[in-house]
BAFI-3210 file (N, C-alpha, C; in Angstrom, 3 decimals, decimal comma, padded with zeros to 6 digits):
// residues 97
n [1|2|3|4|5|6|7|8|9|10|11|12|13|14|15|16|17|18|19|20|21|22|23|24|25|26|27|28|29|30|31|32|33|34|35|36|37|38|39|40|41|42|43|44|45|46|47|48|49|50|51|52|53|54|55|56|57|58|59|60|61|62|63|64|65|66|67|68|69|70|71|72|73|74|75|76|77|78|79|80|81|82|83|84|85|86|87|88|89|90|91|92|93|94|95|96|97]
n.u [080,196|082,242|080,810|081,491|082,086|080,859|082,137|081,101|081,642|081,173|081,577|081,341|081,985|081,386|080,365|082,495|082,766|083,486|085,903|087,215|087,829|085,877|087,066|088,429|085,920|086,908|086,244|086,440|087,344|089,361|092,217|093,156|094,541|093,316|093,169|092,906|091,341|091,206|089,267|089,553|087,449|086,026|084,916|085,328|087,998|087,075|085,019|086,201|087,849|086,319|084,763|086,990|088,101|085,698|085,458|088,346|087,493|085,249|085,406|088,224|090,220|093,947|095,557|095,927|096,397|096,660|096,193|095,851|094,173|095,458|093,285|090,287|088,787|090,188|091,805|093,126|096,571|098,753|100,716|099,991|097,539|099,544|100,935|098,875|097,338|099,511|100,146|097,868|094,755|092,517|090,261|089,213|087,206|085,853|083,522|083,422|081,141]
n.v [140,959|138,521|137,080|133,867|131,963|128,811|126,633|123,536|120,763|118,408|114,629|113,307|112,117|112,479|108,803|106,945|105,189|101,978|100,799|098,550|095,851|092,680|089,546|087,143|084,181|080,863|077,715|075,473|073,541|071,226|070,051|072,703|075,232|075,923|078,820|079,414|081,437|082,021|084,014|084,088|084,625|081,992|078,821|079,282|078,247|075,218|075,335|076,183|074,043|071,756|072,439|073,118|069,935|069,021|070,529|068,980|066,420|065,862|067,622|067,994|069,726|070,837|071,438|072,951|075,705|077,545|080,357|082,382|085,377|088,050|088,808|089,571|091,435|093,197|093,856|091,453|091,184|092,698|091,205|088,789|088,808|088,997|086,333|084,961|085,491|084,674|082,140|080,839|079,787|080,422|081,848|081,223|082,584|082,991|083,587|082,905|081,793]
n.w [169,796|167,892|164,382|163,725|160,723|159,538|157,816|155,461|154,315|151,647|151,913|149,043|146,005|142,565|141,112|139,340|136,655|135,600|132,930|132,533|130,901|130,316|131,166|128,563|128,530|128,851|127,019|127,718|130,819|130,512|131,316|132,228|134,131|137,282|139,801|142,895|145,339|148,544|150,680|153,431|155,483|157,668|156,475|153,615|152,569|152,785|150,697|148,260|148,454|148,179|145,410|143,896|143,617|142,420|140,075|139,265|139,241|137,446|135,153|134,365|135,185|135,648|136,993|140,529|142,305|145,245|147,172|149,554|151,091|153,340|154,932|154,993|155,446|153,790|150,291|147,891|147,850|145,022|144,686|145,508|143,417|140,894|141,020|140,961|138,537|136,624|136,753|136,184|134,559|134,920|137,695|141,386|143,245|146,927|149,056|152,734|155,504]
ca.u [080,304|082,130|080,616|082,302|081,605|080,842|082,363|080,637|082,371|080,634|083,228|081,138|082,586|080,546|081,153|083,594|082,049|084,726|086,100|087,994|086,830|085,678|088,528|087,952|085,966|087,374|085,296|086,206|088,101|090,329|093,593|093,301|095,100|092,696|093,341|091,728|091,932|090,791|089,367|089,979|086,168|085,240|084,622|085,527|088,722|086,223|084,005|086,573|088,355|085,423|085,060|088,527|087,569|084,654|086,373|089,213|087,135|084,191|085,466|089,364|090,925|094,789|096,442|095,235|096,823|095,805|096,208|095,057|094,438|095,681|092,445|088,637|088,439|091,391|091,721|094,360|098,143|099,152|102,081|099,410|097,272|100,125|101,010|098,004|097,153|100,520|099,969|096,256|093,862|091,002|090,558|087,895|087,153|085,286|083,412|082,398|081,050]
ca.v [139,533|137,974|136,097|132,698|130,965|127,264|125,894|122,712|120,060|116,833|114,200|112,757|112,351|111,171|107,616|106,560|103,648|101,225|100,849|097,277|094,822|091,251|088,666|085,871|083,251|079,806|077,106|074,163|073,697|070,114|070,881|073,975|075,759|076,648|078,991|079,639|082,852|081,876|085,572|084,169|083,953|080,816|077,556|079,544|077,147|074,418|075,850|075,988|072,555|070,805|073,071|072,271|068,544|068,602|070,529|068,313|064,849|066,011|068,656|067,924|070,927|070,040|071,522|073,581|076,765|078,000|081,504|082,907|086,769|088,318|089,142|089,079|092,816|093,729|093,266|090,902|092,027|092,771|089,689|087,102|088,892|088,548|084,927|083,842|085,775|084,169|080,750|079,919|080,237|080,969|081,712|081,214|083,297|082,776|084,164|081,844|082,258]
ca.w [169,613|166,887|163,943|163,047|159,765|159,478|156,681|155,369|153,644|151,735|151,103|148,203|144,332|141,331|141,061|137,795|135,996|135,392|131,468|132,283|129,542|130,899|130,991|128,043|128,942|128,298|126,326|128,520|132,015|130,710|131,116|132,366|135,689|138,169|140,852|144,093|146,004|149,734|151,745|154,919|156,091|158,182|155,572|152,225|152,484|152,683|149,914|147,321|148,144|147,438|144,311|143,078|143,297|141,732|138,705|138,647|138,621|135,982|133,711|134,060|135,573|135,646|138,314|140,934|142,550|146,297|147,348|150,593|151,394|154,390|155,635|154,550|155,239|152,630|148,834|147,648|147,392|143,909|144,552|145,159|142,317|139,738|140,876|140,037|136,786|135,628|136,689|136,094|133,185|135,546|139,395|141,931|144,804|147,553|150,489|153,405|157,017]
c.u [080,712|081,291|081,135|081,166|082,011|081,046|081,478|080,960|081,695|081,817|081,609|081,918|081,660|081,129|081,802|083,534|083,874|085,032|087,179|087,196|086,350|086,533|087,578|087,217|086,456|086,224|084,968|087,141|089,444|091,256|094,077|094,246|094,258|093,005|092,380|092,138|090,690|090,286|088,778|088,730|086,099|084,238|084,628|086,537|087,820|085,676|084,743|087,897|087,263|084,789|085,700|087,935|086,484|085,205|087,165|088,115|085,875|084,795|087,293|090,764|092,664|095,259|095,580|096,359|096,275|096,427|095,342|095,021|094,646|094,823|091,179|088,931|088,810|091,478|093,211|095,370|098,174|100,599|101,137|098,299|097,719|100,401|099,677|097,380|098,010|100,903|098,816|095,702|092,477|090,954|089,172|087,829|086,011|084,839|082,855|081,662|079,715]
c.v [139,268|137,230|135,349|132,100|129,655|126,870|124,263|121,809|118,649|116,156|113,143|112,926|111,531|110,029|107,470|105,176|103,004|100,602|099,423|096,322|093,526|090,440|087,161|084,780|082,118|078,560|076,060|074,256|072,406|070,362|072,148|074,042|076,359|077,295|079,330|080,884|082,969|083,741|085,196|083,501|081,875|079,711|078,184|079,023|076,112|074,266|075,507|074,680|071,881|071,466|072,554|070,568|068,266|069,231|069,889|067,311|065,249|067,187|068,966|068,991|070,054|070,251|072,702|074,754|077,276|079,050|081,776|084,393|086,850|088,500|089,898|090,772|093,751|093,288|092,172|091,129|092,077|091,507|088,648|087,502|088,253|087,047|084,342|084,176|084,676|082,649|079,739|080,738|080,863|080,926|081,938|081,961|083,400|083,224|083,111|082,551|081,335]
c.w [168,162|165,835|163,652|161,805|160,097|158,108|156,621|153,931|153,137|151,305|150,077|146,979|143,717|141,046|139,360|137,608|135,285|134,045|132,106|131,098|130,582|130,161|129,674|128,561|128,057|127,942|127,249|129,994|131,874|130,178|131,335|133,448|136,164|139,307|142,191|145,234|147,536|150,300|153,062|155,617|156,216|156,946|154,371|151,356|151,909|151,129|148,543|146,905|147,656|145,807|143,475|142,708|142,552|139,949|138,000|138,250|137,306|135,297|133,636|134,029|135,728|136,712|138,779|141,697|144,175|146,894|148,943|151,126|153,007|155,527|155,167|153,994|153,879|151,316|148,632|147,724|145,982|144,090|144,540|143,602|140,754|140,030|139,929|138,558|136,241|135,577|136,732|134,872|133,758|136,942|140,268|142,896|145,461|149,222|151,041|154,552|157,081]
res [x|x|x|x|x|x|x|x|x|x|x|x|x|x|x|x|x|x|x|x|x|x|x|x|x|x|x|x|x|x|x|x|x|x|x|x|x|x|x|x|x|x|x|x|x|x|x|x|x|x|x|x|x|x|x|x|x|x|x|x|x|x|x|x|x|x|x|x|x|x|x|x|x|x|x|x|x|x|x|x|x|x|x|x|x|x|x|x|x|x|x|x|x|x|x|x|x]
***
């Protein structure tokens, strides 16, 4: 009778702590560009329209920006990413359900 070996494989890796800096914060929101980066979930639309509005009328957000991901599960695209880096000063994102 043959012996067979059992190989045994973990798929773990030590996790790699993340060296990004934290993005400036800004002092005030009037006059700013706010964007909004919808992930799909059930009333997170909702969540960050009434958001937006409440930014614009008390703290004077100027224009607003609305973004929607393809799907909750998935991270952003890098196309709606850079849009909105390059046309907002600050961006909201929001989970609903």
């Amino acid at each position: 009778m043959a012996v067979s070996t059992v190989r045994v494989l973990v798929p773990v890796a030590a996790p790699r702590p993340h060296q990004l800096p934290l993005a400036p914060r800004l002092r005030e929101l009037r006059g700013k560009r706010l964007g909004l980066l919808d992930n799909t979930k059930p009333n997170a639309d909702v969540l960050l329209h009434h958001l937006a509005a409440l930014l614009c009328r008390h703290d004077g957000v100027n224009t607003v920006v609305h973004r929607r991901k393809a799907h909750a599960a998935t991270g952003a695209d890098e196309t709606t990413l850079a849009e909105l880096a390059a046309a907002c000063d600050a961006v909201l994102l929001a989970s609903g359900d």
